[in-house]
C-alpha positions as a Markdown table, in Angstrom:
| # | Residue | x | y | z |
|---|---|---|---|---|
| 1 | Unk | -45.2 | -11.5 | -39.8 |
| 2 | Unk | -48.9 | -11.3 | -40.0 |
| 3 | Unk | -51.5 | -12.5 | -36.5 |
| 4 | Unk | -54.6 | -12.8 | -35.7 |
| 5 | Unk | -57.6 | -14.0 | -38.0 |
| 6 | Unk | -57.0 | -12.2 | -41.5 |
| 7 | Unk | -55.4 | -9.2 | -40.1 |
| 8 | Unk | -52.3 | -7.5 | -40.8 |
| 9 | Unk | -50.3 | -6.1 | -38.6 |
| 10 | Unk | -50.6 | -2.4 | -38.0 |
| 11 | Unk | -46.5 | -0.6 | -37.2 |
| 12 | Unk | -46.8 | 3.2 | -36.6 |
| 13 | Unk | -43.3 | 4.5 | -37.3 |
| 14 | Unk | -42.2 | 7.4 | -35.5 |
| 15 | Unk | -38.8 | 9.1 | -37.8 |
| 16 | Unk | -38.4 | 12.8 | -39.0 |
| 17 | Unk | -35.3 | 11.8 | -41.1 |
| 18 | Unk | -37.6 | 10.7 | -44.4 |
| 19 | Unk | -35.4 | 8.9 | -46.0 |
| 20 | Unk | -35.2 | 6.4 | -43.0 |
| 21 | Unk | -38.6 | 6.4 | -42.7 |
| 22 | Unk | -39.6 | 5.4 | -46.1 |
| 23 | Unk | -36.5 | 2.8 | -46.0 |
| 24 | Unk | -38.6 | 1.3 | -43.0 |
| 25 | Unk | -41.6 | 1.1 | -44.5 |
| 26 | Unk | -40.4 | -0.4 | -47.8 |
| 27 | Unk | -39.1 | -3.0 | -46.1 |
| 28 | Unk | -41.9 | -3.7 | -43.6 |
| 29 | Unk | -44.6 | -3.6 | -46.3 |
| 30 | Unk | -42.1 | -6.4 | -48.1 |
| 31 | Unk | -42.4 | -8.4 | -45.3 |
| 32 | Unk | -46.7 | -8.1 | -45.3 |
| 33 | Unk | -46.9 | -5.2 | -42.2 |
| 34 | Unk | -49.1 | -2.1 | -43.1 |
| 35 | Unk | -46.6 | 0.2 | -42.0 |
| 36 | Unk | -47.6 | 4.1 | -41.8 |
| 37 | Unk | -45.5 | 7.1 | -40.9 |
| 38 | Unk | -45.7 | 9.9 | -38.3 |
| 39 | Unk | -42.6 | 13.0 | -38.6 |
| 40 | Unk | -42.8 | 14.2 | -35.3 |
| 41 | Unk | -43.7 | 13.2 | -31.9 |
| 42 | Unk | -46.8 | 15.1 | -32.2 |
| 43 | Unk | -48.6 | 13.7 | -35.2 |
| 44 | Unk | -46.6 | 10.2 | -33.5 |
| 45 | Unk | -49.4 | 10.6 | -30.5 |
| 46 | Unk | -51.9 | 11.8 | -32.3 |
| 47 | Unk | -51.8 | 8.7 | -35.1 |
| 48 | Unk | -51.6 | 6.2 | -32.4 |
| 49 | Unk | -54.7 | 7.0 | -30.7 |
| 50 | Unk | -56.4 | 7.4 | -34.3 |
| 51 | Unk | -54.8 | 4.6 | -35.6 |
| 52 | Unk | -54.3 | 1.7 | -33.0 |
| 53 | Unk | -51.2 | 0.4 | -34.4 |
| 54 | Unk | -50.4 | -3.2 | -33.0 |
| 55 | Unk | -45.9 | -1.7 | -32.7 |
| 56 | Unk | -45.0 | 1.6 | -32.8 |
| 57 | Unk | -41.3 | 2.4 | -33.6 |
| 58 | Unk | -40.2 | 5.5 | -32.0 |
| 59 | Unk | -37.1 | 7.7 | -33.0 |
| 60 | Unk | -34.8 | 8.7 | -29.7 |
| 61 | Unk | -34.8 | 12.2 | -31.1 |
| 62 | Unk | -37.8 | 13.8 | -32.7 |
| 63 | Unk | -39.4 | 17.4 | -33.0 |
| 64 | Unk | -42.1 | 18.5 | -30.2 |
| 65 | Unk | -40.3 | 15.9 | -28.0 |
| 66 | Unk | -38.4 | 12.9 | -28.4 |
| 67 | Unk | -39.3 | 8.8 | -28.4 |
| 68 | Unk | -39.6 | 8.5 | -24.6 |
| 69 | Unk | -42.1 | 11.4 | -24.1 |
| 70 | Unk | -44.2 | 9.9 | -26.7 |
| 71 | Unk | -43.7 | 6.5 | -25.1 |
| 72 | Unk | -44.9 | 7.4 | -21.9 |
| 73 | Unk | -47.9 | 9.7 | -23.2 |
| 74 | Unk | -49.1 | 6.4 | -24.9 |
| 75 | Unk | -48.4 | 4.3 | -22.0 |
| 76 | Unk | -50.2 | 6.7 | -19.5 |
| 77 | Unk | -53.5 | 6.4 | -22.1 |
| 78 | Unk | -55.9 | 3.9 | -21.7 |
| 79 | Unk | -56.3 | 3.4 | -25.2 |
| 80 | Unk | -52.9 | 3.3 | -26.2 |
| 81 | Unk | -51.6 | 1.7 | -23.2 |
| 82 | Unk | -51.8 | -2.2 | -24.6 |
């Protein structure tokens, strides 16, 4: 699915297991998302607030703190709250 006037939607996904994560993206890209990858909860954050993603999947489990840390850092951000 693709919104908004000529622009493709943005998914920052959040996996350490690689082989997941490029499996995602494969098939996100095949669908016309621009879909990037973070390994770890920490580069998760820091991409986020670098990258504005319009989704952000998050992995339950993840190094430097797991999917619902991350989720509340980037809801308690004003720029990553949206």
């Amino acid at each position: 699915m693709i919104f908004g006037k000529g622009k493709k939607t943005k998914i920052l996904i959040v996996e350490d297991e690689e082989d997941v994560a490029k499996a995602l993206k494969v098939r996100l890209k095949a669908s016309g998302y621009n879909a990037i990858i973070a390994i770890d909860s920490i580069q998760g954050v820091t991409m986020a607030h670098k990258d504005k993603p319009d989704l952000v999947i998050l992995d339950i489990m993840l190094p430097g703190g797991g999917g619902f840390a991350v989720a509340e850092r980037l809801k308690q951000a004003a720029d990553t709250r949206d």
